[in-house]
C-alpha positions as CSV (number, residue, x, y, z in Angstrom):
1,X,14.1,-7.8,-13.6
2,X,12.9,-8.4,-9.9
3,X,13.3,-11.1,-7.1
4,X,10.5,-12.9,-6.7
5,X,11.6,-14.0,-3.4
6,X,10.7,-10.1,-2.5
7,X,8.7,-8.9,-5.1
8,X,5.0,-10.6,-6.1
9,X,4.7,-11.2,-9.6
10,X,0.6,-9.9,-10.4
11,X,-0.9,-7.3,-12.4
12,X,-3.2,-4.6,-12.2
13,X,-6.8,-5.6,-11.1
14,X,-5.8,-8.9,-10.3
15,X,-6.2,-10.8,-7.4
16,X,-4.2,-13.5,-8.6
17,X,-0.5,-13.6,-7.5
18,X,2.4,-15.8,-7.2
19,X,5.2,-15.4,-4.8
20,X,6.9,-17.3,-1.6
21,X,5.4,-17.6,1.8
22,X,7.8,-15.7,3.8
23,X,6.1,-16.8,7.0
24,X,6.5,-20.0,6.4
25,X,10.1,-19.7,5.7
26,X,9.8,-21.6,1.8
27,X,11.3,-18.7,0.1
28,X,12.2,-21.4,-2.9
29,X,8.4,-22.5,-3.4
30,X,6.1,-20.6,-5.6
31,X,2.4,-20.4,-4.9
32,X,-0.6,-19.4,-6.9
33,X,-2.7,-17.4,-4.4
34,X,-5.8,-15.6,-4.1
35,X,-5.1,-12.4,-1.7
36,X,-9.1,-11.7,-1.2
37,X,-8.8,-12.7,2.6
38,X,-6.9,-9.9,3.2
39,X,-4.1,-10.0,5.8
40,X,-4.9,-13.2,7.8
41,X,-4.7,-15.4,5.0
42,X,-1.9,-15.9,2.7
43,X,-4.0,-17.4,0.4
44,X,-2.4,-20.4,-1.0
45,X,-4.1,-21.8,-4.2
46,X,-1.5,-23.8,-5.7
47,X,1.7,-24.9,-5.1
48,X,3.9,-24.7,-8.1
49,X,6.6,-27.0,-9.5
50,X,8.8,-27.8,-12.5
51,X,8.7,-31.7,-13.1
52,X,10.4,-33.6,-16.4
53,X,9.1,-37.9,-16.4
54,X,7.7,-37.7,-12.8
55,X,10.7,-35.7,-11.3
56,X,10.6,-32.6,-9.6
57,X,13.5,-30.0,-11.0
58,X,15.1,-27.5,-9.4
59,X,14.8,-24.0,-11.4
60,X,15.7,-19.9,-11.3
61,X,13.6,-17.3,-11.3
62,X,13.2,-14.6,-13.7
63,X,10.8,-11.9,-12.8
64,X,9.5,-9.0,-15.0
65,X,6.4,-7.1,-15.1
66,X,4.7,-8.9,-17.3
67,X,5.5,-12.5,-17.3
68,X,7.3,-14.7,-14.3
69,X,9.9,-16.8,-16.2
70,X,11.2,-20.4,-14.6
71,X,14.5,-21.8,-16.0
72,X,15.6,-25.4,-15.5
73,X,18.0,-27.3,-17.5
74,X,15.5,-29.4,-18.9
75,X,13.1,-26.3,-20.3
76,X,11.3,-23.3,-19.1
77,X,7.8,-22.8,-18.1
78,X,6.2,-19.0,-18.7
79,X,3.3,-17.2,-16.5
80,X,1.0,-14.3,-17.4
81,X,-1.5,-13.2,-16.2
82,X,-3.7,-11.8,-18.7
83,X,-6.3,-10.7,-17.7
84,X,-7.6,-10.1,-14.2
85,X,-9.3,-13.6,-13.7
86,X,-7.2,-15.5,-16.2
87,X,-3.4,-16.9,-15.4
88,X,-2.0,-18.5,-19.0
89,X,0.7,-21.3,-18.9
90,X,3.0,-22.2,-21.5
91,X,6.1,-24.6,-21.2
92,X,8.9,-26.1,-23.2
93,X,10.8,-29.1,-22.5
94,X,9.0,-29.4,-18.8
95,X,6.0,-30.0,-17.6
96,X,3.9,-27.9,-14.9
97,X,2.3,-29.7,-11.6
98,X,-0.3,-27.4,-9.8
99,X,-0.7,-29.2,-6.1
100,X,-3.5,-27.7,-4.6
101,X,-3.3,-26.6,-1.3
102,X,-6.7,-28.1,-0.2
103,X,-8.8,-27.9,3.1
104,X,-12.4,-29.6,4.4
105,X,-14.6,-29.5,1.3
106,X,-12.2,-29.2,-1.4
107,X,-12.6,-31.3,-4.9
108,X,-11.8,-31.4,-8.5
109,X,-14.2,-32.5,-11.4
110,X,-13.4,-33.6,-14.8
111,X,-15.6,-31.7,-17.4
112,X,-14.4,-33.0,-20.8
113,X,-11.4,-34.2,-21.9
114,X,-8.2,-31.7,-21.0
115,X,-10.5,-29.7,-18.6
116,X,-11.1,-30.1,-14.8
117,X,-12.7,-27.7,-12.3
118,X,-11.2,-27.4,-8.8
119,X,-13.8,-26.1,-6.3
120,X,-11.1,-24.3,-3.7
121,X,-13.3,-23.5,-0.6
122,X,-10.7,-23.0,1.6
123,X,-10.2,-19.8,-0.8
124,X,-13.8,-19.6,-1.5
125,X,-13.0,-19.4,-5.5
126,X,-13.8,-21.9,-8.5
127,X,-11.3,-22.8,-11.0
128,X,-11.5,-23.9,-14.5
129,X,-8.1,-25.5,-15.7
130,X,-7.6,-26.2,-19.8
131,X,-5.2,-27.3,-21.5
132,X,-5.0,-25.3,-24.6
133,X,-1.4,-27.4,-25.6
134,X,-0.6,-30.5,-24.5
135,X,-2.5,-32.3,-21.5
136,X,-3.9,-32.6,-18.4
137,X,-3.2,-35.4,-15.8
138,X,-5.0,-35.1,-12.5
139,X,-4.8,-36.8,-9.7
140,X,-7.8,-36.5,-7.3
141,X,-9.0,-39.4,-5.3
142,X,-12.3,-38.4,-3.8
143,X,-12.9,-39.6,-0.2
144,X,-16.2,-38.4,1.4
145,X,-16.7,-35.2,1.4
146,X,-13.5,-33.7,-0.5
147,X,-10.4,-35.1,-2.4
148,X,-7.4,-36.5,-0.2
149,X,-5.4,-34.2,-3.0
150,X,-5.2,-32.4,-5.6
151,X,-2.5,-32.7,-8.5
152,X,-2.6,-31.3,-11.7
153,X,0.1,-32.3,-14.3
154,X,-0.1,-29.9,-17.2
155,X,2.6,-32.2,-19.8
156,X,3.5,-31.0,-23.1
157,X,3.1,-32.4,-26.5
158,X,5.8,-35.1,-27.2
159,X,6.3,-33.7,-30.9
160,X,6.8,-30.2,-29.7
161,X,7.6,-30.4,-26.1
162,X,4.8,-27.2,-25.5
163,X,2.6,-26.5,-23.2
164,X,0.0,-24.3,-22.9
165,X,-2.7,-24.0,-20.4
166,X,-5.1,-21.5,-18.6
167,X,-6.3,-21.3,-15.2
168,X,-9.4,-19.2,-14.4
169,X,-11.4,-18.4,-11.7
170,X,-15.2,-18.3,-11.5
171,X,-17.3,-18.2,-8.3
172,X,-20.5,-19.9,-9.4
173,X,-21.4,-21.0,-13.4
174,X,-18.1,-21.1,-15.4
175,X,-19.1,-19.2,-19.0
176,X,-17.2,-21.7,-21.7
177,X,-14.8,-19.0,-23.8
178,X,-11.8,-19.0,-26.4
179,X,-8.7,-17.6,-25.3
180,X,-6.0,-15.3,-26.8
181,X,-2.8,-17.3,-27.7
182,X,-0.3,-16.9,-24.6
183,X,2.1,-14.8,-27.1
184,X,-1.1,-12.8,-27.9
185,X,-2.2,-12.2,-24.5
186,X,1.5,-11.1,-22.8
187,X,1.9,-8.3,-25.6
188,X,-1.5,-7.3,-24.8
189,X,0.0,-7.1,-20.9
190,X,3.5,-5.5,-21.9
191,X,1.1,-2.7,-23.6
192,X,-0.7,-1.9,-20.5
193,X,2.3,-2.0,-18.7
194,X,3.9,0.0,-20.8
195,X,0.8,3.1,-20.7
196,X,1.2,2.5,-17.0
197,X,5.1,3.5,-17.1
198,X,4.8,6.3,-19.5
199,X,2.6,8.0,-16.8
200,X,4.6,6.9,-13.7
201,X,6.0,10.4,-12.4
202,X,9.7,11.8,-14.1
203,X,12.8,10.9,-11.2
204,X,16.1,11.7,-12.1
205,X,18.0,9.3,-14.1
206,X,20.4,8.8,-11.0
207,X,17.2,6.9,-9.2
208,X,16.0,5.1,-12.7
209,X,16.3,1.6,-10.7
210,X,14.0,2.5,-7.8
211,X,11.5,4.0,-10.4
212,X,11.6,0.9,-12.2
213,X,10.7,-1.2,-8.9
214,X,8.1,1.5,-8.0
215,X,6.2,1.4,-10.9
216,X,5.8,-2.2,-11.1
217,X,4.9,-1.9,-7.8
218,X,2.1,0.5,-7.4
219,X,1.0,-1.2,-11.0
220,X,0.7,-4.6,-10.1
221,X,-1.2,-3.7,-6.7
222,X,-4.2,-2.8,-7.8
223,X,-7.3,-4.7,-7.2
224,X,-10.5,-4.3,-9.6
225,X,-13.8,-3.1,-7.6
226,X,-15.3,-5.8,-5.7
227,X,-17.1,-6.7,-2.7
228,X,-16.6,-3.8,0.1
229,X,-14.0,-2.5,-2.6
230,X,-16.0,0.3,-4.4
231,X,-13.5,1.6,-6.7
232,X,-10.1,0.1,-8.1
233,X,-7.7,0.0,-4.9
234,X,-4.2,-0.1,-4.4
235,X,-3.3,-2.6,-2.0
236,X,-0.2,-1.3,0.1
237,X,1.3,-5.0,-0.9
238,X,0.2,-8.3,-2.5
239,X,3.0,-10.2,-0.3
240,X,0.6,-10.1,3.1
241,X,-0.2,-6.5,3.7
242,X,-3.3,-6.9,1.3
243,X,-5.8,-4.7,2.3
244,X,-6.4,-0.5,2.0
245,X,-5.9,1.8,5.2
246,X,-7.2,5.0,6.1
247,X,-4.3,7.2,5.4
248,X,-1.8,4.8,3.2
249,X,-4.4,6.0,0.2
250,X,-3.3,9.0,0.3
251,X,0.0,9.0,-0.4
252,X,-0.4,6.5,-3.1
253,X,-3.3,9.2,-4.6
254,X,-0.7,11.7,-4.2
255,X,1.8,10.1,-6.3
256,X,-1.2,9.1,-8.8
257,X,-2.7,12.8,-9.2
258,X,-0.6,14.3,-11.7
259,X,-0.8,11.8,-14.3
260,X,-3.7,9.5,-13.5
261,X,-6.5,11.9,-12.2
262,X,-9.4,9.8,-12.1
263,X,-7.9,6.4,-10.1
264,X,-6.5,9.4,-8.0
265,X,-9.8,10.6,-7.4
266,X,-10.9,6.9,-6.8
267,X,-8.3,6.3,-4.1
268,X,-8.8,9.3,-2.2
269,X,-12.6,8.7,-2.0
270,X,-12.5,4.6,-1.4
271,X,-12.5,5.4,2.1
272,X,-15.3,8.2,2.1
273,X,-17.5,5.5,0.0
274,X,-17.2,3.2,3.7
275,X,-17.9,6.1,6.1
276,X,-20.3,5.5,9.4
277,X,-22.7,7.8,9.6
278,X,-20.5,9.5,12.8
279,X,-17.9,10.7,10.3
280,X,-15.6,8.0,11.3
281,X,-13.5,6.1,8.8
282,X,-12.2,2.3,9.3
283,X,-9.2,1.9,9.9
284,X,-8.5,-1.0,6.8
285,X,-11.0,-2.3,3.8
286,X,-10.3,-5.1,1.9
287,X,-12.7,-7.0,-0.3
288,X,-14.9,-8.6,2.7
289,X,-14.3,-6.8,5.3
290,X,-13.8,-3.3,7.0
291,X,-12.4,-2.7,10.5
292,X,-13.6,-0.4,12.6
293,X,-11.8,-0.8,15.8
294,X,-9.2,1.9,15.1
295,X,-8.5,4.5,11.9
296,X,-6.2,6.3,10.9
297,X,-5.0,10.1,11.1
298,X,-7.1,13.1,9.4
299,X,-4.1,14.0,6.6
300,X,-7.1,14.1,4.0
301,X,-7.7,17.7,3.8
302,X,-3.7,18.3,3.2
303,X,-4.0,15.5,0.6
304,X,-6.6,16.9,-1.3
305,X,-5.2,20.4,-1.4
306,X,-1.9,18.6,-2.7
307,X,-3.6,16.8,-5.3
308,X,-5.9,20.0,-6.3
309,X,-2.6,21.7,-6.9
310,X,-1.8,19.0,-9.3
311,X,-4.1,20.0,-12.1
312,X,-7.8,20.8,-13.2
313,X,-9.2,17.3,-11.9
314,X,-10.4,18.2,-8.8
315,X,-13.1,20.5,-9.9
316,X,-16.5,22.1,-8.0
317,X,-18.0,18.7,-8.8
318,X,-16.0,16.9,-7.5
319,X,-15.0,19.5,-4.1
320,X,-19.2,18.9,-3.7
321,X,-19.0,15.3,-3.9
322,X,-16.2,15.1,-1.1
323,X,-17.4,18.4,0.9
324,X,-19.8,17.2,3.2
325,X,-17.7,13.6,4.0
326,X,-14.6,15.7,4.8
327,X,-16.6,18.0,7.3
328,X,-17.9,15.0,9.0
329,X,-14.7,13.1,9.0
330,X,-13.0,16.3,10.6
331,X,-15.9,16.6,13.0
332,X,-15.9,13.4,14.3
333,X,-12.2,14.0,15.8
334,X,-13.6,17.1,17.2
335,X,-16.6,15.6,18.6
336,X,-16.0,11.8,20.1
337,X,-12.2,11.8,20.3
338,X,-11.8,14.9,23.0
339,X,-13.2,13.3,26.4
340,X,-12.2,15.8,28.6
341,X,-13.4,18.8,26.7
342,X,-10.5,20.6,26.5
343,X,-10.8,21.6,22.9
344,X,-7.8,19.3,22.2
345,X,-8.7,15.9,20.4
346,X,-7.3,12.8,21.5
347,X,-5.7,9.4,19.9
348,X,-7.3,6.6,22.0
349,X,-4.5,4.1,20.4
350,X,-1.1,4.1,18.7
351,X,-2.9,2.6,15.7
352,X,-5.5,5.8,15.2
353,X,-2.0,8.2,14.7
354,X,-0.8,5.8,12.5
355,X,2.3,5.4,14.5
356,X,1.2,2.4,16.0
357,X,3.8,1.6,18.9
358,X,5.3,5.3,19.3
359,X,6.9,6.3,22.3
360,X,4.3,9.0,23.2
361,X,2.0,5.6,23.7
362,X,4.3,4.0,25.9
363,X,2.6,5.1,29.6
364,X,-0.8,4.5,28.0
365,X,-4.0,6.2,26.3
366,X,-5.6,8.6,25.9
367,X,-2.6,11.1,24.3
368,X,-3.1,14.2,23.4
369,X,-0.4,15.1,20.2
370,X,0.2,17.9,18.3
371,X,0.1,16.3,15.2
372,X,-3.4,15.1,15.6
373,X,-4.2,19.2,16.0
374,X,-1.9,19.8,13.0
375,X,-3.6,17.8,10.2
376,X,-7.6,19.1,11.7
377,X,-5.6,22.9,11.5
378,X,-5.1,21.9,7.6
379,X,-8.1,20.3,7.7
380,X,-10.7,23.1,8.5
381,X,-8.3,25.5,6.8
382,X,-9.3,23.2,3.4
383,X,-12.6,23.2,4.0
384,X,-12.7,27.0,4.2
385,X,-11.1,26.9,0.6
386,X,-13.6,24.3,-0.7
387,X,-16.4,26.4,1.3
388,X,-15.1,29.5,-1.0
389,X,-15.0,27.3,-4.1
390,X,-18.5,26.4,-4.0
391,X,-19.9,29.7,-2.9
392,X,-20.4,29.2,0.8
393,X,-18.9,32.4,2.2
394,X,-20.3,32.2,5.7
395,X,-18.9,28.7,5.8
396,X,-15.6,29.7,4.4
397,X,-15.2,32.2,7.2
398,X,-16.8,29.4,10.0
399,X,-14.4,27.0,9.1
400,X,-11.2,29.6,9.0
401,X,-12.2,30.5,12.8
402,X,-12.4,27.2,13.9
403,X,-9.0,26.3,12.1
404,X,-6.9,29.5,13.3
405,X,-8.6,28.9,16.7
406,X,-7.1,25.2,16.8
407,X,-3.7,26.5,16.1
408,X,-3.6,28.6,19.1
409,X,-4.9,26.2,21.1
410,X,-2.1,23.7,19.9
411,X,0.4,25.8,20.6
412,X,-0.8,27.1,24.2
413,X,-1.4,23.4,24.8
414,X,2.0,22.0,23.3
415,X,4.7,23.9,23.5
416,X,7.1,24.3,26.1
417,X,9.7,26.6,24.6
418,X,11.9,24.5,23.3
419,X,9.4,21.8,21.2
420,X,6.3,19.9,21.3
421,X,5.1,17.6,24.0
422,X,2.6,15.1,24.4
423,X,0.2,15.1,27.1
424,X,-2.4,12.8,28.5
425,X,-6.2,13.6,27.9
426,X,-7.6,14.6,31.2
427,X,-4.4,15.0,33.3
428,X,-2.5,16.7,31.0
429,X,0.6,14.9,31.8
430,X,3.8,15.3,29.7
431,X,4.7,12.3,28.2
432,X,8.3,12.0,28.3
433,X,9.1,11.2,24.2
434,X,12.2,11.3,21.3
435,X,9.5,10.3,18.7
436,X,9.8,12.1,15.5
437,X,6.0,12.5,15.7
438,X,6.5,14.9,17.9
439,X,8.0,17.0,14.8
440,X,4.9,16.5,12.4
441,X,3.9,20.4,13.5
442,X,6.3,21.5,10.9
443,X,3.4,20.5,7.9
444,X,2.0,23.8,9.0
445,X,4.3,25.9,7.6
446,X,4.4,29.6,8.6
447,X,1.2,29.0,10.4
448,X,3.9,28.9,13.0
449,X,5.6,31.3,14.7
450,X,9.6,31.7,13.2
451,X,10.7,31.1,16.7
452,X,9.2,27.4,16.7
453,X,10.1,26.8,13.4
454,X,13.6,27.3,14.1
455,X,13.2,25.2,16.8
456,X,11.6,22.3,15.1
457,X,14.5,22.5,12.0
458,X,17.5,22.4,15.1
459,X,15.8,19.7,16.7
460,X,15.5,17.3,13.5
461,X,19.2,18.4,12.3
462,X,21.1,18.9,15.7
463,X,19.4,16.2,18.1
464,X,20.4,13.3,15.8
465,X,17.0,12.3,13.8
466,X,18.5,12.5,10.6
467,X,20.8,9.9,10.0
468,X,22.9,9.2,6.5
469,X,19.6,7.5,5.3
470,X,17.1,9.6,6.2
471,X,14.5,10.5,9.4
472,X,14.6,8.4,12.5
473,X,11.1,7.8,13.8
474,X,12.7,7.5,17.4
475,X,16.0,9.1,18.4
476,X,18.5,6.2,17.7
477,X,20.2,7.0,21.4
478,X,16.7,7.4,22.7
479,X,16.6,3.9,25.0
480,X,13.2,3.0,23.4
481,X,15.0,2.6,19.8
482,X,14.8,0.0,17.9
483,X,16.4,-0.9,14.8
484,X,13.2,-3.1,13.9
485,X,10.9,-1.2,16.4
486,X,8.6,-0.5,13.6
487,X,7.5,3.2,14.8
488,X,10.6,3.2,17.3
489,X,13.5,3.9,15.5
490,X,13.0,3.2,11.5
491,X,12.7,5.2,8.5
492,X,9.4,5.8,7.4
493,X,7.9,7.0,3.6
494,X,4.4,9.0,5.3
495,X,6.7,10.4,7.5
496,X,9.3,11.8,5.5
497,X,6.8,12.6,3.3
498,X,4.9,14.8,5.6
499,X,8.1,16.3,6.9
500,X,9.5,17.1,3.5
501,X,6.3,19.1,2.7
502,X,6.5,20.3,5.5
503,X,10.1,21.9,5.5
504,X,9.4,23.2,2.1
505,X,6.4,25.1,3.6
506,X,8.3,26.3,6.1
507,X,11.2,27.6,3.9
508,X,13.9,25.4,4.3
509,X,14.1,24.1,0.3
510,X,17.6,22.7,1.5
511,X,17.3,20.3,3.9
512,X,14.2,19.2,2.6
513,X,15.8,18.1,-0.6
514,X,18.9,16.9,1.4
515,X,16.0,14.9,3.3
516,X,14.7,13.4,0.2
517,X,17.4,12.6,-1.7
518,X,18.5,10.5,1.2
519,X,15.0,8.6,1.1
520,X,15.1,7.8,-2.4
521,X,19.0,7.1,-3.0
522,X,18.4,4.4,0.2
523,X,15.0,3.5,-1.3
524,X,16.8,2.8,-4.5
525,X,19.3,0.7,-3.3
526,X,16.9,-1.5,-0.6
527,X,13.9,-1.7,-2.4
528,X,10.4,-0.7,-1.7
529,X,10.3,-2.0,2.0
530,X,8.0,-1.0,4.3
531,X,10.4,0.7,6.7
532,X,14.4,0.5,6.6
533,X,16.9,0.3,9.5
534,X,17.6,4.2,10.1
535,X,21.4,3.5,11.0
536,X,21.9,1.1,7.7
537,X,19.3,1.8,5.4
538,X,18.6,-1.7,4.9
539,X,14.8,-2.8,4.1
540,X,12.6,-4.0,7.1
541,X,9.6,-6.0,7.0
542,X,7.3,-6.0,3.4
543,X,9.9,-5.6,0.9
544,X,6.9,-4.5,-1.8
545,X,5.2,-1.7,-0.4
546,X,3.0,0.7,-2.4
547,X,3.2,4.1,-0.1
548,X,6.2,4.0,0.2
549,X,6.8,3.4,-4.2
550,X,4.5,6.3,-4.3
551,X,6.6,8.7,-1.6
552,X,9.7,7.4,-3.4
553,X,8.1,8.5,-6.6
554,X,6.6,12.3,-5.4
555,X,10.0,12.8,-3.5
556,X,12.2,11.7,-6.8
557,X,10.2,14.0,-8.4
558,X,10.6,16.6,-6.8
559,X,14.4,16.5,-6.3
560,X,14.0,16.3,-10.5
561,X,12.1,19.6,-10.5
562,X,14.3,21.3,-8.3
563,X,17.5,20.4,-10.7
């Protein structure tokens, strides 16, 4: 069972959810929502309340993966969404009142007896409300162009005291239609939930809890293919994070390859599917809209090899059908982001490396920073592997030159003896940092020389980054930290991730598991958050995130493989 003050209760391909607005502060109202606004909207449908002869009642919540339970005194009132357009109702003893949350235009019409449409165009989404069991009593006054407000009263049958009702959503000509009985359509649910588990990746029984949270999780955030959405996504949360970005994808394909190839496959190529012709990628998609102010960091070409490794999937089809959008994606860095020619791309903004506020940002923009050189060193490397795959020898070899030349140029560039700096494009000034991006490097293995390996491994264990919980994104007596500085101070999945593969690369099995277990024993304990404090390990900001369920998941796994 989960908290639905934390946790949205949805389902997979659904954009229907119901949870709390946190920002508003009423963590002990329930609201239908539609999340295809993305982040700027909450998207409040419905507010939802328990009532018994015209009272409101006060009721717990009781939240599993397939239904969303609310107990009063009085009786109980059940939600499932059954499919991904259709939420079904059923109550005993109580009564369900749907208020809408209504704006300029917005109405409800009676179409026969126990059925009503409400036209939501604040949400830009038809509903068609029937009451299956029971009745409907709605309350709509209409007042020029819209209706002052909308109340629906869903009231059982006085003989039974049930309920049951469904809610759908259409955008333009509802398609009249029978429904499965609510009993029919929540096993139908619990059986797809069920598949969904059985594929979720093997953790040691020690972390069964977290597993638990992070299948539902990564389950009940995926959207079905629609609008600017080409493929199923995984939203990174359906609580307000509720769009894609340009490298949360991969870790969530990461955790999917083993077991679930092909919507693997589709959220590593989502992105290439929005491309610009430059090579760039936007930084976020949702269903309306892509951004293309900033992106995100080039980690694709070390995703794909770790999802190759995986299994047969990713075969010379499908290394074809990704070839030629990885080469422009890698020469895009090369080509726009390196304004003073030096050979060394550039991050224009903290949000581009992904570590959006970062210390090495702190003096301004343009940085130069060795992790940026790190992932396009993998990057060119993969290509030469997928050049060799498909034949290409002269390619193969181009793309090897270009990567081992980038690699010596990162390190003539970025290391000062004792670690790596950032610099600023043109000037070349160091920028005085304790950011653990600083440390990403280590992904490259023993490309590196053993001498800055071992200086990367003392720094991370001897300069105080790794605390009981796990990796510190900023030194915690660096006097930038914060214990809610987002990229200043708190634990991170993408970047433990990335510096657990990275250690293991490099040799040094032992601290990377010590590194992991920490993650997921914290992760475990505080949920599925989007960052934790470093120095407490308690969750920080979204407490439902999907990349970091899916780093949980690959790093659990790992630590069971290893046993």
């Amino acid at each position: 069972m989960f908290d639905i003050k934390k946790i949205p209760f949805s389902r997979y391909g659904s954009f229907i959810t119901i949870s709390p607005n946190h920002h508003e502060g009423s963590e002990g109202t329930l609201y239908i929502r539609n999340i295809r606004n993305g982040d700027n909207d909450f998207g409040a449908v419905f507010q939802i309340d328990l009532i018994s002869e015209g009272k409101y009642l006060s009721y717990n919540s009781v939240l599993s993966p397939s239904i969303l339970r609310l107990e009063a005194p009085e009786g109980f009132a059940e939600f499932c969404i059954t499919e991904a357009r259709v939420l079904q109702i059923r109550s005993h003893g109580v009564g369900v009142r749907l208020t809408g949350v209504t704006g300029a235009y917005d109405y409800a019409v009676f179409v026969k007896e126990n059925r009503w449409e409400v036209n939501h165009s604040l949400q830009e989404m038809r509903y068609m409300v029937t009451a299956v069991k029971g009745r409907i009593e709605m309350d709509a006054p209409f007042k020029e162009q819209r209706c002052e407000k909308i109340i629906a009263d869903f009231l059982p049958e006085p003989q039974s005291a049930e309920m049951e009702c469904v809610l759908e959503e259409f955008t333009t000509v509802y398609q009249p239609r029978s429904y499965a009985t609510f009993s029919e359509g929540h096993e139908i649910v619990k059986k797809e939930y069920k598949l969904w588990q059985e594929n979720t990746l093997e953790t040691p029984n020690e972390f069964i809890r977290g597993k638990e949270l992070a299948s539902y999780i990564t389950w009940s955030c995926v959207v079905s293919p629609e609008g600017k959405l080409t493929r199923p996504a995984m939203y990174m949360s359906k609580n307000w994070m509720t769009n894609i970005w340009s490298w949360d994808h991969c870790f969530n394909a990461l955790a999917l390859a083993k077991n679930s190839p092909k919507l693997a496959w589709d959220q590593f190529m989502i992105f290439f599917d929005a491309q610009d012709e430059s090579g760039m990628l936007p930084d976020f998609i949702n269903n309306r809209f892509a951004l293309w102010n900033f992106t995100k960091p080039p980690i694709h070409g070390w995703t794909l090899r770790r999802m190759w490794e995986q299994n047969e999937f990713i075969n010379a089809d499908k290394l074809q059908e990704v070839y030629q959008l990885l080469i422009k994606w890698t020469k895009w860095w090369l080509t726009f982001q390196d304004s003073d020619n030096d050979g060394i791309p550039q991050y224009n903004h903290g949000n581009d490396s992904g570590w959006d506020n970062s210390t090495i940002f702190h003096k301004g923009t343009p940085i130069e920073s060795p992790d940026l050189s790190s992932f396009l060193v993998l990057q060119m490397e993969v290509l030469s592997e997928i050049a060799l795959k498909l034949g290409k020898v002269d390619e193969a070899d181009k793309w090897l030159r270009e990567s081992q030349a980038l690699l010596t140029r990162m390190i003539d560039h970025f290391w000062n003896g004792q670690q790596f700096v950032a610099k600023r494009s043109g000037t070349h000034e160091v920028i005085e940092s304790d950011s653990l991006v600083l440390y990403v490097p280590l992904i490259l293995g023993k490309r590196l020389p053993v001498e800055i390996l071992e200086k990367l491994v003392e720094g991370i264990t001897q300069k105080g980054f790794l605390t009981e919980y796990g990796l510190a994104t900023e030194l915690p007596d660096s006097p930038y930290y914060r214990e809610d500085g987002y990229w200043r101070g708190p634990i991170w999945a993408p970047t433990t991730m990335l510096l657990v593969d990275g250690l293991i690369s490099s040799g040094q099995e032992e601290l990377a598991l010590e590194i992991a277990r920490k993650f997921c024993s914290m992760a475990s304990k505080s949920g599925m958050a989007e960052n934790y404090n470093a120095l407490t390990g308690q969750g920080l900001r979204d407490p439902a995130f999907t990349w970091t369920s899916s780093t949980f998941l690959i790093l659990a796994n790992h630590i069971a493989k290893t046993k």
